[in-house]
N, C-alpha and C positions, 0 to 999 in steps of 0.2 A: 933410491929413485930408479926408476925401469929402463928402460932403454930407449924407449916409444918417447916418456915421458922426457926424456934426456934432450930427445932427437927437436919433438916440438921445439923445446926451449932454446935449442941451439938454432933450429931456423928463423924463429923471431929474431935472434940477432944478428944473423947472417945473412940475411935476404934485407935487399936496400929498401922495400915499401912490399908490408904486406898486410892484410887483411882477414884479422882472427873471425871467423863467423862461431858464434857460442850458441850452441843449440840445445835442447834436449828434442830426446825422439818422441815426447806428447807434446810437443810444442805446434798446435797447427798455424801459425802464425812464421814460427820460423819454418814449416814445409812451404807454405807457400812465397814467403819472402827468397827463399833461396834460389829459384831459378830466374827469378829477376835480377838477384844481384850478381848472377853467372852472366846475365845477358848485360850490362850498365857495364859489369869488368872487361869487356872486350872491347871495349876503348881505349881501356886503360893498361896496354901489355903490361907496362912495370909492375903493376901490383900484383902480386901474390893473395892467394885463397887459398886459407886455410882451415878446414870443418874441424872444428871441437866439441862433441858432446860432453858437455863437461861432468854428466853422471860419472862417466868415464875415469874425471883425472882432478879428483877435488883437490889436488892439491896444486892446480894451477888455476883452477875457480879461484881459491883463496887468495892466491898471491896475486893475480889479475882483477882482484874485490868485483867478482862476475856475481850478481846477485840476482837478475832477472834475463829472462833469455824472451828474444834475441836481442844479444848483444854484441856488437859489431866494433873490433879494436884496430885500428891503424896505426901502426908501425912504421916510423920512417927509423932508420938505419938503428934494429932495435930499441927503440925508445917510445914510448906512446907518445900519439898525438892527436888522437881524438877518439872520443867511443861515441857510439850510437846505442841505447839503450831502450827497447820496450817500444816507445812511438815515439817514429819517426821515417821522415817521409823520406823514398830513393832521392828527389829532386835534392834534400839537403846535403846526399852522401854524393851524391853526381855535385854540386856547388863546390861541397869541401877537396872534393878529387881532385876539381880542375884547379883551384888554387895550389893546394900542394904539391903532386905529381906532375908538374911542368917541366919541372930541372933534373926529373930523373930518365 
């Protein structure tokens, strides 16, 4: 395992809420989803953003069963707790935000 790859893995776990953004670079769907969900995160200081092109690191595509981009994973205290996959709407990831990141 790489060091890069080590480093990811160990920040999913270490960081209290954070948010896997799984891209690839022909994905024009995730180019233009990204800079909206930069702007909806700056509500939410606690969460963390994290870019993965998972071309990059199939070997946390795999273990994350990342199968279509963009797929969007939230992490509360290393643990998933919810993915966004392919379509779906910001209003849904703004809803699920404010439920969960209240107590952090």
């Amino acid at each position: 395992m790489s060091p890069e790859m080590k480093s990811i893995l160990e920040k999913i776990k270490e960081v209290p809420a954070l948010l896997l953004y799984c891209f690839t670079p022909e994905c024009q769907v995730c180019k233009s989803l990204r800079p909206r969900v930069e702007i909806l995160l700056q509500n939410y200081p606690a969460v963390h953003l994290l870019y993965l092109n998972i071309n990059d690191y199939p070997m946390i595509r795999g273990q994350h069963l990342v199968f279509t981009v963009p797929t969007l994973i939230l992490f509360i205290h290393g643990k998933e707790l919810k993915r966004f996959s392919r379509f779906f709407s910001l209003d849904e990831l703004k809803e699920f935000l404010e439920r969960t990141t209240i107590n952090l």
